[in-house]
C-alpha positions, 0 to 999 in steps of 0.5 A, a space after each residue: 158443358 164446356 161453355 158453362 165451365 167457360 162462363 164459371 171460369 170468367 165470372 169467377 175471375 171477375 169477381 177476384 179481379 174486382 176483390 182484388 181492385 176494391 181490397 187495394 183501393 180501400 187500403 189505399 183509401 185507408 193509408 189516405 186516411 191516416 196520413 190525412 189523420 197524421 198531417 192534421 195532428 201535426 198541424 194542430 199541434 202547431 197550430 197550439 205551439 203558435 198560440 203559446 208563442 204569441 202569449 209570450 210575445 216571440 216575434 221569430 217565427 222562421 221555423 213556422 212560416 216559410 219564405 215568401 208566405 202570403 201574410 194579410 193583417 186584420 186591416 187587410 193589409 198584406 205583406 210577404 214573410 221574409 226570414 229573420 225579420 220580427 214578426 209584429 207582437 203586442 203584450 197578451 194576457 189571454 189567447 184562446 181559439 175556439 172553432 178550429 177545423 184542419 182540413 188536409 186537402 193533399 199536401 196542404 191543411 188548411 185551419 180556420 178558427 176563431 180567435 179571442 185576444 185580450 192585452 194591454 196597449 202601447 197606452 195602457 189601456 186593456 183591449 179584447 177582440 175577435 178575429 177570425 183566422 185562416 192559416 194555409 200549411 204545406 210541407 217544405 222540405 220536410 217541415 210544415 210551414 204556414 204558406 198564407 195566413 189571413 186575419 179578419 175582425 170580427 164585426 163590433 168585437 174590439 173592445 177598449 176598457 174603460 178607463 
């Protein structure tokens, strides 16, 4: 009898043993999941912040992209950010970014779009194109900063009016 009582005693504790792990597992796995809800939040939101900044043609960006960020232009050139320097800029009339995805991979979000420009020229002359785009954010001393930032064109969507 006693042996039985000995083999209840175990399995029973087991059993809490295990409840115990998975309970704490899952709310870790739980917390995970809003801080990974909460980091992609933030960055979207800047993310959209970046967009109306371009519409208005700001060329400093300091307080979005950290020092020695990693930056590659749609003609595949590539240069590294340093602060206080202007940041290209040209004259849009639209900007919209469809295909967003945020995928929080750690301490990193990584967002893919596609994004449609529509401007006028050094010329004059009015312009639409595609690109597709990859901006890589971490945490640097409390803020998120864009860390690498890639542009690709996409194939035959530059457009000049005709004039």
């Amino acid at each position: 009898m006693e042996r039985v009582r000995d083999i209840l005693f175990f399995i029973f504790g087991s059993v809490l043993i295990t409840l115990s792990v998975f309970g704490q597992s899952a709310v870790s796995m739980g917390e995970r999941s809003k801080q990974a809800d909460a980091a992609r939040a933030e960055v979207l939101k800047l993310e959209e912040e970046g967009r109306v900044r371009s519409l208005k043609g700001e060329t400093n960006w300091d307080d979005m992209i950290a020092e020695g960020a990693f930056m590659i232009s749609p003609d595949g050139a590539a240069f590294t950010f340093k602060r206080g320097e202007a940041m290209p800029s040209f004259p849009l009339k639209d900007f919209k970014i469809t295909d967003l995805i945020a995928r929080v991979f750690g301490d990193a979000v990584v967002v893919t779009g596609l994004a449609l420009l529509e401007g006028v020229a050094k010329d004059n002359k009015q312009f639409s194109v595609q690109m597709r785009y990859t901006n890589i954010w971490t945490r640097i001393e409390g803020s998120w900063k864009i860390v690498v930032s890639e542009r690709t064109t996409v194939k035959d969507s530059f457009k000049l009016a005709a004039q």
